[in-house]
C-alpha positions as CSV (number, residue, x, y, z in Angstrom):
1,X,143.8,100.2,41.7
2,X,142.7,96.6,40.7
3,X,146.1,95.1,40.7
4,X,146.6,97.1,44.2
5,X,143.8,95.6,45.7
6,X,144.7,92.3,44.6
7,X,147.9,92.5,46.1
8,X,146.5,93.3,49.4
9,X,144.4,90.9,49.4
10,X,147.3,88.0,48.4
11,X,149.4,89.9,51.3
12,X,147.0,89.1,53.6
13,X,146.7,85.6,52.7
14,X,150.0,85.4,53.1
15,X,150.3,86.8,56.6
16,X,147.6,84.4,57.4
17,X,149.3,81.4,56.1
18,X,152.3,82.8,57.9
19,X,150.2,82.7,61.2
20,X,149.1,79.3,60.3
21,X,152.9,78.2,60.0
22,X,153.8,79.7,63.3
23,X,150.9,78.0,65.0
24,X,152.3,74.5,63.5
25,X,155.7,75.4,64.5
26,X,154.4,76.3,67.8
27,X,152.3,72.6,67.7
28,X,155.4,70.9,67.1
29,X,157.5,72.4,69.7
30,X,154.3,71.9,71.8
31,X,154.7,67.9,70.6
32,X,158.5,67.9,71.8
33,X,157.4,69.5,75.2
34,X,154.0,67.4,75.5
35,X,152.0,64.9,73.4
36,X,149.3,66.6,71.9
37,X,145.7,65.3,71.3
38,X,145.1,64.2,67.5
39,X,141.6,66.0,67.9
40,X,143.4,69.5,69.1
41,X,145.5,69.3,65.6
42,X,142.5,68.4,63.7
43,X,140.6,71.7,65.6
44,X,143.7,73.7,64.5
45,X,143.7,72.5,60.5
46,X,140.0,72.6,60.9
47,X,140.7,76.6,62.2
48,X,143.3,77.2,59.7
49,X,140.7,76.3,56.5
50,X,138.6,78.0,57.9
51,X,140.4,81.2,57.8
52,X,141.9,80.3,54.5
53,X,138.0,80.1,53.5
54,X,137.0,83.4,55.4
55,X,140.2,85.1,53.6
56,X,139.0,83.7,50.1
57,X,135.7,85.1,51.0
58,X,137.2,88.1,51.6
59,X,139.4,88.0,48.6
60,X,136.2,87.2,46.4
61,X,134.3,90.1,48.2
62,X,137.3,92.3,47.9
63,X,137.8,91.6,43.8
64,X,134.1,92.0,43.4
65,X,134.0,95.1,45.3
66,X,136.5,95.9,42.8
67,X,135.1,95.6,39.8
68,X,132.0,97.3,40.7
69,X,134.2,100.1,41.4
70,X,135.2,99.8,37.8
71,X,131.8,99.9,36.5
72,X,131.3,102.4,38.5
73,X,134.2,104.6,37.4
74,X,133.4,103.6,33.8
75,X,129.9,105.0,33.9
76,X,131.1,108.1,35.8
77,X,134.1,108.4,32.5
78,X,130.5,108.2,30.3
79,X,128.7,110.6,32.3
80,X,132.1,113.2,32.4
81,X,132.2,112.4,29.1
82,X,128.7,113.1,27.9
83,X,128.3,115.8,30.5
84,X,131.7,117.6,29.0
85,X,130.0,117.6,25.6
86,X,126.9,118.9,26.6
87,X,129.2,121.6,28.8
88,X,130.6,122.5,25.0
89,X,127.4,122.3,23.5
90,X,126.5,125.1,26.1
91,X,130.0,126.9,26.3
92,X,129.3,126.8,22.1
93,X,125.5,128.2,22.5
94,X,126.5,130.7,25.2
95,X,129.3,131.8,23.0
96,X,126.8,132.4,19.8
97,X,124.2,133.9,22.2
98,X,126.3,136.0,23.6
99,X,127.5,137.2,20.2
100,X,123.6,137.4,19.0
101,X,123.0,139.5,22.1
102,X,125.7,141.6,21.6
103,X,124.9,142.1,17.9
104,X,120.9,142.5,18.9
105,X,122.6,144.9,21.6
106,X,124.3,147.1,19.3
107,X,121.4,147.1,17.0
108,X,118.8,148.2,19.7
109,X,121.4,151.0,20.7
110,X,121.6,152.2,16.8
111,X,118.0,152.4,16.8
112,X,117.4,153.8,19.9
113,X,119.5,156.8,18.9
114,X,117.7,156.9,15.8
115,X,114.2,157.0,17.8
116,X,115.9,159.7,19.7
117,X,117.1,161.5,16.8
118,X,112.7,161.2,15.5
119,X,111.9,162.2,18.2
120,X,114.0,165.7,18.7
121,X,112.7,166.4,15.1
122,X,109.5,165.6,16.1
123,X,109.3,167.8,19.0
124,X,110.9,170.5,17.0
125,X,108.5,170.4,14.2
126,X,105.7,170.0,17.1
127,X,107.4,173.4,18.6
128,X,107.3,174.8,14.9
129,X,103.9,174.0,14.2
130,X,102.5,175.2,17.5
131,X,104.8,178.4,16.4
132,X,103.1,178.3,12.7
133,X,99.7,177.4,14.5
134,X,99.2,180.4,16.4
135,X,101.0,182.8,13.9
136,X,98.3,181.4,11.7
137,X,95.3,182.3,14.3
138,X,97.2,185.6,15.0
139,X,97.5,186.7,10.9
140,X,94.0,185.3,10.2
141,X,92.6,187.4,13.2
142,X,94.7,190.2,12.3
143,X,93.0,189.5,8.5
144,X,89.4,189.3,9.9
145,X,90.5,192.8,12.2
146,X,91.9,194.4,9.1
147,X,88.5,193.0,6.5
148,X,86.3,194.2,9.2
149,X,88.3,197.7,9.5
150,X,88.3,197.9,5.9
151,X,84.8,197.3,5.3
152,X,83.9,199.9,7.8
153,X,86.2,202.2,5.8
154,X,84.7,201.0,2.8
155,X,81.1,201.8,4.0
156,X,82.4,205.4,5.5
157,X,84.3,205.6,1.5
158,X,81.3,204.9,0.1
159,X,78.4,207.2,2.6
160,X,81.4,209.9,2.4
161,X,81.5,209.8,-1.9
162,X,77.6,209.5,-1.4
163,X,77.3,212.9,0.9
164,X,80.2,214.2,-1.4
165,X,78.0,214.0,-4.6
166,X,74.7,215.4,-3.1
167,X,77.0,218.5,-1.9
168,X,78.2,218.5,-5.2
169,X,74.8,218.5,-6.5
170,X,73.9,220.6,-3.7
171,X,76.5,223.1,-4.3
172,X,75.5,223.3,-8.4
173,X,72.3,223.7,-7.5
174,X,72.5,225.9,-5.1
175,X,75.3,228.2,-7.4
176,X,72.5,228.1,-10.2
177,X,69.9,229.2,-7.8
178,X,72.1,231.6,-6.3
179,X,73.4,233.0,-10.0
180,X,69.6,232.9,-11.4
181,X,68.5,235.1,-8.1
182,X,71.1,237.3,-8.6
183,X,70.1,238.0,-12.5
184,X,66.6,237.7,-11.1
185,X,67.7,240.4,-8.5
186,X,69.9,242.1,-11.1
187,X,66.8,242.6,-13.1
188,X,64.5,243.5,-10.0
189,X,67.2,246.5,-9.5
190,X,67.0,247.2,-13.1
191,X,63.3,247.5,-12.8
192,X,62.7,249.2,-9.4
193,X,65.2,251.6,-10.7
194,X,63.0,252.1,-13.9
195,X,60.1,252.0,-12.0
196,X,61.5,254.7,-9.1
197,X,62.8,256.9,-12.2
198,X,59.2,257.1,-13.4
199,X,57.8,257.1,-10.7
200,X,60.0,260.0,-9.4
201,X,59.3,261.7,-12.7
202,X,55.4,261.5,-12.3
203,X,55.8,262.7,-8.8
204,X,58.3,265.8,-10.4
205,X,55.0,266.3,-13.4
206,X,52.4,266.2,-11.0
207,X,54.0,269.0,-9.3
208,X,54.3,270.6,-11.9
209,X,51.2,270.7,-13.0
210,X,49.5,271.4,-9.7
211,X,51.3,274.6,-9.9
């Protein structure tokens, strides 16, 4: 672009020069036609460094112009340059994050179906012991039922054996009594018999002898 620019520039110097060599050409037929002033072709070399001046200027500006565009593309090279190595340092920590996060992905996932997998197990021991829990309250209320029926049974066992042994007693008692009474009435018949017989037979001898 610097050598382009240059070129310009030297092509329009040499367009101007080319002017400037038409206007003396154009002086000099201007001579032959009519005798021109010595201050008029003063004016017109005067005009023509002037342009050659203004068209340095402009050649200066122009090359200067230039190379500030070449500073200014060289620091935009060094920021593309640094800015594409921090773009791979990024593409390079994105990559590695991503992989991290995938990894730490995959790793949640495992352990979130083994928190899933506790937690079934958990609930189903929760339903089991609830389960166990109130078979427990339903056996040891059953137990207390069944200790309470038994002691009443027990006590019944125990008046019942009680009332059993005083009608034992009772009954021996009573079967003596009732086997002394009837020896005692065995005896009393044996007696009033005795006693009617004589009787009867002092009656029968008092007769007797009244006669």
């Amino acid at each position: 672009m610097k050598y382009w620019i240059l070129a310009l520039s030297l092509f329009a110097s040499a367009h101007a020069f080319a002017d400037l060599g038409s206007k003396a050409e154009d002086l000099s037929t201007e001579n032959e036609a009519e005798t021109m002033e010595v201050y008029d072709q003063q004016a017109i070399v005067n005009e023509a460094k002037k342009e050659s001046a203004q068209l340095e200027r402009e050649t200066n500006r122009l090359q200067a112009q230039m190379k500030q565009l070449q500073n200014q593309s060289s620091n935009l090279q060094q920021r593309i340059g640094t800015a594409q190595d921090r773009y791979q340092q990024i593409a390079k920590l994105s990559r590695e994050t991503q992989i991290q996060a995938n990894k730490l992905k995959a790793n949640r996932d495992k352990l979130k179906a083994q928190l899933d997998g506790i937690k079934a197990k958990a609930d189903q021991a929760t339903s089991r012991l609830k389960s166990a829990q109130e078979l427990e309250s339903t056996l040891s209320k059953d137990i207390r039922d069944t200790t309470r029926e038994k002691s009443k049974l027990e006590a019944r066992q125990r008046d019942a054996d009680a009332k059993l042994q005083r009608a034992a007693k009772n009954i021996k008692r009573l079967r003596s009594q009732q086997k002394k009474m009837s020896q005692d009435n065995s005896r009393m018949q044996g007696k009033v018999a005795h006693s009617e017989e004589r009787a009867a037979t002092l009656s029968d001898n008092s007769l007797e002898y009244e006669l």
